[in-house]
C-alpha positions in Angstrom: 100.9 15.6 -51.1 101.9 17.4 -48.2 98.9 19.7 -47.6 96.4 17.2 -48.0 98.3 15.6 -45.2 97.7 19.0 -43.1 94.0 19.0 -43.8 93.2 15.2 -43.6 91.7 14.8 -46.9 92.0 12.5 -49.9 92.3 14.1 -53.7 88.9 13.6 -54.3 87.7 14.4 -51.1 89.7 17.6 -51.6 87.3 18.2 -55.2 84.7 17.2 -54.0 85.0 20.0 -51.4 85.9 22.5 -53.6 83.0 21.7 -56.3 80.5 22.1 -53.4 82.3 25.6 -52.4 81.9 26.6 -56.0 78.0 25.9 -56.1 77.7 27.6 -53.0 79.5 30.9 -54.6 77.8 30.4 -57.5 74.2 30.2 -55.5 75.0 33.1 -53.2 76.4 35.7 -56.1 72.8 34.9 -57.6 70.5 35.2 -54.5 72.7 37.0 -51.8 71.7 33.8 -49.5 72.1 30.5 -49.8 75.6 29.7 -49.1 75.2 27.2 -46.2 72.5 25.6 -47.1 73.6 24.5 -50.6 76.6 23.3 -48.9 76.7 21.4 -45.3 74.1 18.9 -46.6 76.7 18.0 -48.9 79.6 18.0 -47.3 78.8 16.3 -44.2 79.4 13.2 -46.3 83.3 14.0 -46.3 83.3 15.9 -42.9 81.7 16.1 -39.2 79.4 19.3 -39.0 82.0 20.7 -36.7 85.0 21.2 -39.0 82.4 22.1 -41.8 80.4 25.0 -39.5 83.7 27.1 -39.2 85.1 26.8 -42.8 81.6 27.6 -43.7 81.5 30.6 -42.2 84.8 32.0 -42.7 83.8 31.7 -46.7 80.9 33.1 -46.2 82.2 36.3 -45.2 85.2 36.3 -48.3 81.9 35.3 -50.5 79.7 38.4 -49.1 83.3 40.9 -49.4 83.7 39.5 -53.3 79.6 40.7 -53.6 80.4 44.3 -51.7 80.7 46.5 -55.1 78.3 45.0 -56.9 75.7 45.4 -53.7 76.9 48.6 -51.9 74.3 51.0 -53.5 71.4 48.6 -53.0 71.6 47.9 -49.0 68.8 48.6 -47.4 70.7 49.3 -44.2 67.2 50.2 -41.8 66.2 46.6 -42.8 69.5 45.2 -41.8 69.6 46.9 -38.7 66.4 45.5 -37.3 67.1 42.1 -38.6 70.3 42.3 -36.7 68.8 42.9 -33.7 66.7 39.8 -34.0 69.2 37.7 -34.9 71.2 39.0 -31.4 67.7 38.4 -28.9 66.6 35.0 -31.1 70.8 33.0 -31.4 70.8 32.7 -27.7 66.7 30.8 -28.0 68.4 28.3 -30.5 70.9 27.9 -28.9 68.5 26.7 -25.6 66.8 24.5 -27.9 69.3 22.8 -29.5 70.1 21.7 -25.5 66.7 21.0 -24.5 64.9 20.0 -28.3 65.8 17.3 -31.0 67.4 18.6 -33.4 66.1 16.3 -36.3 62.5 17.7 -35.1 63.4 21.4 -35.3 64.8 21.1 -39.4 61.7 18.9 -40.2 59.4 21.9 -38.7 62.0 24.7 -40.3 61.6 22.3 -43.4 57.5 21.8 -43.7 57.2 25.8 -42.7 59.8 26.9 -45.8 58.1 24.6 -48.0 54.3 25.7 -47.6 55.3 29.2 -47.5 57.5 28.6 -50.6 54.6 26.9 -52.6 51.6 29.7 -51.2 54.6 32.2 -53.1 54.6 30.1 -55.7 50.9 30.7 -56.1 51.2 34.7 -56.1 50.3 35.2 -52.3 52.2 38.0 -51.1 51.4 40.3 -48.0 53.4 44.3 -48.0 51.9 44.7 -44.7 54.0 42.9 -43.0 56.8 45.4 -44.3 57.0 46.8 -40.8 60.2 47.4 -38.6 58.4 45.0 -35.5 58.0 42.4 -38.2 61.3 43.0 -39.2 62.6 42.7 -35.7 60.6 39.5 -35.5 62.0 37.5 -38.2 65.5 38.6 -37.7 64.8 36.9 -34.0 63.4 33.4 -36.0 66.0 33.3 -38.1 68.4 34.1 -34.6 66.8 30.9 -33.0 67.1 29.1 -36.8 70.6 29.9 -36.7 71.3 28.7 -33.2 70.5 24.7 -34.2 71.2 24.8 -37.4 72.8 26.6 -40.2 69.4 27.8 -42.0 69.1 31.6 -41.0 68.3 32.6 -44.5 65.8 30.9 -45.3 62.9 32.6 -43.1 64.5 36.1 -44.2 64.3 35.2 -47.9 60.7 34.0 -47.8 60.1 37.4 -45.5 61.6 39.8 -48.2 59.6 37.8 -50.9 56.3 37.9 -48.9 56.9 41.7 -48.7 57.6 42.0 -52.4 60.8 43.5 -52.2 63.0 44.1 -54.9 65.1 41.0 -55.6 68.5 43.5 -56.1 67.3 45.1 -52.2 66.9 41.3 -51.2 70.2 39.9 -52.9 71.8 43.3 -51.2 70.7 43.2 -47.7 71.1 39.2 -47.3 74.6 39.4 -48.1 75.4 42.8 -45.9 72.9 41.0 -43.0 75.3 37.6 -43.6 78.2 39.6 -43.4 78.1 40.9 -40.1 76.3 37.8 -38.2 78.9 35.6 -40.0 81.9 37.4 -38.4 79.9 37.5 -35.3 79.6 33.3 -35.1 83.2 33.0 -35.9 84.5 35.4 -33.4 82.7 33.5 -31.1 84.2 30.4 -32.8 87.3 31.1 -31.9 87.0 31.3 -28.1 85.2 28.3 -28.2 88.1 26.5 -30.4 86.3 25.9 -33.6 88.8 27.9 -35.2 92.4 26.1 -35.7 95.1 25.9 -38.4 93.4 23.0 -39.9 90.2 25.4 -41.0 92.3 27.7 -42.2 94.6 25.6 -44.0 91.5 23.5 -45.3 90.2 27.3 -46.4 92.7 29.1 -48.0 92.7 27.5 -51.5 89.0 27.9 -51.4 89.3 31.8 -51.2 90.8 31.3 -54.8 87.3 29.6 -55.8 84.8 31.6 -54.5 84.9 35.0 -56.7 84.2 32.5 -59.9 81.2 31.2 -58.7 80.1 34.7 -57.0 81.2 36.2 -60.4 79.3 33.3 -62.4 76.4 33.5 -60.1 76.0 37.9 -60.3 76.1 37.6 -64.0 73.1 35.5 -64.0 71.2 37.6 -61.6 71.6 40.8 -64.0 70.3 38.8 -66.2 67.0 37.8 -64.8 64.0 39.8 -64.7 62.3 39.7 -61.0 59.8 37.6 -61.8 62.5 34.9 -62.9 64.4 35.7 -59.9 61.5 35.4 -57.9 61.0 31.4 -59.2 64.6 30.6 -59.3 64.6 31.6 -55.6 61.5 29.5 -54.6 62.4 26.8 -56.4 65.9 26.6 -54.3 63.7 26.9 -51.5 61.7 24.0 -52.2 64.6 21.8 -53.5 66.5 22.5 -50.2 63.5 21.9 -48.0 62.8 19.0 -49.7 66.5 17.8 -49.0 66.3 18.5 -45.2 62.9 16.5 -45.0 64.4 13.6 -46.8 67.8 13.5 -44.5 65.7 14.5 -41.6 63.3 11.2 -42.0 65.7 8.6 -43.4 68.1 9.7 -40.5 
């Protein structure tokens, strides 16, 4: 076929990239998060992390617009403010340490931290103290840094907004609004550093038809859990993907 010529892709390359862009719908329609993480693992087996970073993030953003009217009324917009303002002071830090730092060291530590915190959760610890606007500031510059080597900027804010206790529709809200903005952000920079060329959005348009099923699939379940189950389901995507990251991290 001719557009799988355009995109340099086999047939089953092709499905296998659009299964792994429905999971990823699927897990951010549930948790509001998620996207990335359930995804470039996966598809760096078809795909070098630079061609997958920009098609990621252009799909984030159609996932987070497919999630605005289900979401609007529950955005906690304070909290996304100061967590934006992290993320702006803390990009530029990961940035400097994915030049000057191992990569592979920073996910194992990003890893090990996600994972005890994950399992202490687990356990019922919990702290609403820290449900300040400096702490807020604070992890929206970790998961700046986060973001800057890798693709893993949700993960500290999710364990943050289950540490705090917050509501999991606030949470699943504010992630997606937060994701929104910092998304457009990394791709408008993108595109003046050439990550952004016909191929990506070639490779991305068919996808756009994908992702409202699995954002659809995945909001359907989240009405349907109560916050205790939402609260588990969450944690135990935390610890699968940390998990994961350790595993590649030490085999590689």
């Amino acid at each position: 076929m001719q557009y799988l010529q355009i995109v340099e892709l086999s047939i089953l390359e092709f499905i296998f990239l659009a299964s792994v862009i429905l999971l990823a719908s699927f897990v951010r329609g549930f948790s509001g998060f998620g996207f990335s993480a359930s995804s470039v693992s996966l598809l760096s087996f078809i795909l070098p992390p630079k061609e997958i970073v920009p098609i990621i993030l252009l799909l984030e953003i159609v996932a987070s617009f497919f999630m605005l009217p289900s979401i609007w009324s529950k955005i906690n917009w304070k909290f996304v403010t100061y967590l934006m303002l992290g993320v702006i002071f803390g990009t530029p830090l990961g940035v400097n340490l994915l030049a000057n730092l191992e990569p592979k060291f920073m996910h194992l530590v990003i890893s090990l931290t996600v994972l005890i915190f994950a399992y202490l959760l687990l356990k019922g610890y919990k702290n609403e103290k820290l449900n300040q606007n400096v702490s807020k500031f604070f992890v929206g510059g970790i998961a700046g840094a986060v973001n800057g080597f890798g693709t893993l900027a949700g993960l500290p804010i999710a364990l943050y907004l289950l540490i705090i206790a917050a509501e999991p529709a606030v949470i699943r809200a504010s992630l997606a609004a937060l994701f929104f903005f910092t998304d457009g952000y990394a791709l408008f920079l993108g595109y003046f550093n050439d990550l952004i060329n016909l191929k990506v959005i070639y490779r991305s348009l068919p996808l756009f038809l994908v992702i409202p099923i699995g954002v659809f699939l995945g909001t359907r379940l989240f009405k349907g859990s109560s916050k205790e189950n939402y609260k588990k389901y969450i944690l135990y995507f935390l610890i699968i993907i940390s998990i994961v990251g350790l595993g590649k991290t030490i085999l590689s």
